[in-house]
Legacy VTK file of the C-alpha trace (Angstrom):
# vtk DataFile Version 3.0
C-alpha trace
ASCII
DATASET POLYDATA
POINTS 89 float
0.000 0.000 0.000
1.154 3.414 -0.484
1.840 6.388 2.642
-1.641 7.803 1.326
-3.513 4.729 2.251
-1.800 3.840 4.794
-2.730 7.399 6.032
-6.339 6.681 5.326
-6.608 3.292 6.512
-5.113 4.346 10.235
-7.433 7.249 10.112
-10.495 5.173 9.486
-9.365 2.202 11.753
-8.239 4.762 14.555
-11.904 6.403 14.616
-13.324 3.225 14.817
-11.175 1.728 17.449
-11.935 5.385 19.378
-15.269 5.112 19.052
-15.968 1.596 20.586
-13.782 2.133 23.192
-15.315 5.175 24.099
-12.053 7.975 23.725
-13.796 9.728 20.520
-13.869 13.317 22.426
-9.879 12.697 23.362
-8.158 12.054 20.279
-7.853 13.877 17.422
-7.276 13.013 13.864
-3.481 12.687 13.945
-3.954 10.599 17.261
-6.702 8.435 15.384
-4.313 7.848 12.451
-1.473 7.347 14.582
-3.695 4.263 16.525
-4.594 2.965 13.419
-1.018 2.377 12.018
-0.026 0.976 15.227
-3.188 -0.826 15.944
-2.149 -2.692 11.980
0.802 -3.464 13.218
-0.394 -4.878 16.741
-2.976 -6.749 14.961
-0.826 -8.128 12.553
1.413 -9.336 15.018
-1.598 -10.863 17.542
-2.740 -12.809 14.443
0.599 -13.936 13.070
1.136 -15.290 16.775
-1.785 -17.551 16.213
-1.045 -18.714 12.984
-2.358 -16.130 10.563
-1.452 -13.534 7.993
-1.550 -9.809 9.092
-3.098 -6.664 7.214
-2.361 -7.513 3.719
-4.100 -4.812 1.690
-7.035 -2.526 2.144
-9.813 -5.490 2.674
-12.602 -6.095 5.108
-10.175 -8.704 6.565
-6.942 -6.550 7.032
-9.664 -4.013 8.563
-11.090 -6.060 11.220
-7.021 -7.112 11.891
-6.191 -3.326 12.214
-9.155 -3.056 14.104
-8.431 -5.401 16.641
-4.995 -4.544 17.296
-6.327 -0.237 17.616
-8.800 -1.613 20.378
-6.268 -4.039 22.361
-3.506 -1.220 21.812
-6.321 1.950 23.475
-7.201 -0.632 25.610
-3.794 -0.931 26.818
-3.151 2.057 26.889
-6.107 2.733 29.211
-4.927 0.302 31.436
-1.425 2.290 31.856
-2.942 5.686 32.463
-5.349 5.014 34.759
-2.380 3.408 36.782
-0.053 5.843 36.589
-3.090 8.653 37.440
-2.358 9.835 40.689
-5.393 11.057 43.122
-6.408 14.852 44.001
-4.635 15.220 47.146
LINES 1 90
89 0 1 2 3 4 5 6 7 8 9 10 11 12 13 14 15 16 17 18 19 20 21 22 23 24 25 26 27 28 29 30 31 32 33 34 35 36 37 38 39 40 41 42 43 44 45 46 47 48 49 50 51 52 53 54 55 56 57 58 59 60 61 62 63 64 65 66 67 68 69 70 71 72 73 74 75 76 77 78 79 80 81 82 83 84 85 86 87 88
């Protein structure tokens, strides 16, 4: 794929991933594309751990890939700020 689609794809897959997890409002649309790319690679790496092939092209397939890997990646990332949030003294 070329840097344009790649672009596009993370954008789309980043919005997605924002929206289920419920951190729309937060991110913008360089943090969305941002999640995206690294939720492809995530995903890509999840599924070649069990077995399968990554994102391979702009498919429904490589989407729901990229998808999963945006939602475990803001779900991780959750996980580490809400621990490292320190209370109102």
């Amino acid at each position: 794929m070329s840097i344009i689609l790649y672009i596009i794809f993370g954008a789309l897959v980043g919005w997605i991933a924002s929206i289920i997890m419920g951190r729309n409002a937060e991110q913008g649309a360089i943090g969305n594309i941002v999640v995206g790319i690294v939720g492809a690679f995530l995903g890509g790496w999840i599924m070649q751990a069990f077995g399968s092939s990554g994102v391979n092209g702009f498919n429904l397939r490589s989407f729901l890939v990229a998808l999963l890997g945006a939602v475990v990646l803001l779900f991780l990332f959750n996980l580490f700020r809400r621990s490292t949030r320190h209370p109102a003294a």
